[in-house]
N, C-alpha and C positions, 0 to 999 in steps of 0.2 A: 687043342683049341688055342688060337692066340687069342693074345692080349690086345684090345681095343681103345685103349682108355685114352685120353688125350689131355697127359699131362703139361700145360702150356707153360707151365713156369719154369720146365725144366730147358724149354728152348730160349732163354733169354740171357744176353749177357751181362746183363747186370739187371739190379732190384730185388724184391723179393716177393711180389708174386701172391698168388691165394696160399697163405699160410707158412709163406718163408719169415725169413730172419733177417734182419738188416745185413746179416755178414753174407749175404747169398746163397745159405743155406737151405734144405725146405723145411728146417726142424725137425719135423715128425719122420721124414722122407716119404711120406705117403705112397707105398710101395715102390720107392725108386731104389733098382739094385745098389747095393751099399758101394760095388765095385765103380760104377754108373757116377752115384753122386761123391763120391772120393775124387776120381777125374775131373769129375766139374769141379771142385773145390779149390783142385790144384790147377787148373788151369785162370780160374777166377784168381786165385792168388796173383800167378804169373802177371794178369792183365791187369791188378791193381798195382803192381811194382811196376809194369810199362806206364801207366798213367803217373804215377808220382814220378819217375824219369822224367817222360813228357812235360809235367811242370817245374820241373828243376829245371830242364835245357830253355824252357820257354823265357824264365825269368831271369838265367843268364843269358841270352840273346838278349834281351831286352835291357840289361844295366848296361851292355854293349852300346846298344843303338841308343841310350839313352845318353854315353857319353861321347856319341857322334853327334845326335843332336846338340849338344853344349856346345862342340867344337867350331858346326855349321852355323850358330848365334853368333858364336864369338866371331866370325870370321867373315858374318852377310850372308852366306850359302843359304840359298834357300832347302827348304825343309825335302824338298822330294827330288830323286834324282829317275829322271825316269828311263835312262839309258843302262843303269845300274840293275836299276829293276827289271828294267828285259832280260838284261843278261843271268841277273839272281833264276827269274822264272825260266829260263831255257834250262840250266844250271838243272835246277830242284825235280824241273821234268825228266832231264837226262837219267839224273841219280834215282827216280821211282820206278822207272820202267829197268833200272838195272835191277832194281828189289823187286819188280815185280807187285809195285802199286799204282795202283791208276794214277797216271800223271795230270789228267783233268782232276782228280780230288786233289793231289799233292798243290799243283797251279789253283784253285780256289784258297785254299788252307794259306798258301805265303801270301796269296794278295789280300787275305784276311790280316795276316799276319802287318804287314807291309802299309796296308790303312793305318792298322794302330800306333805303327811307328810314324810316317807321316804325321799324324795328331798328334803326338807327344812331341815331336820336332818343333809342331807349329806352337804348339803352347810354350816350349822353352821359349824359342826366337819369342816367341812376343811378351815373356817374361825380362827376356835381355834388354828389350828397349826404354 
């Protein structure tokens, strides 16, 4: 006889679900093979040290462009370079589809990215004047 049951917390990458644990565990394991939820545990790990990376590199990028924007003040350049930006997003496309990530997600994420930098540009320059 198999088993039918449809344990839905066990398919999420993150939270914790009917009767998990903040650390993404399910507590009790509510009959989730021990082998089963050991993998998940170590791969949840895995995916919380990519996110803390992810916002390490995000906030060094950004004292970067943050001391581009100082330079573009001091200097009149305006805050957006939009020839830079084509070529950054051609750039970031190329490098996904070498990783094997969708380049329409990587191209939304920089021009997310890329907004916020233009804004922090814009509020320096109008800090300088």
């Amino acid at each position: 006889m198999s088993d039918t049951r449809d344990d839905t917390n066990d398919h999420r990458e993150t939270g914790t679900g009917a009767g998990g644990t903040a650390d993404g565990t399910s507590g009790g394991t509510h009959g989730i093979d021990p082998a089963v939820q050991a993998e998940l545990n170590r791969l949840r790990a895995s995916i919380d040290n990519i996110d803390a990376a992810v916002v390490h590199m995000l906030a060094e990028r950004f004292k970067c462009t943050q001391q581009v924007g100082v330079l573009k003040a001091e200097h009149n350049l305006p805050p957006a370079d939009p020839s830079r930006e084509s070529r950054q997003i051609a750039r970031l496309r190329e490098l996904a589809v070498n990783a094997r990530l969708d380049p329409a997600f990587a191209e939304k994420l920089l021009n997310f990215i890329i907004a916020e930098v233009i804004r922090h540009h814009e509020t320096i320059a109008d800090e300088t004047r």
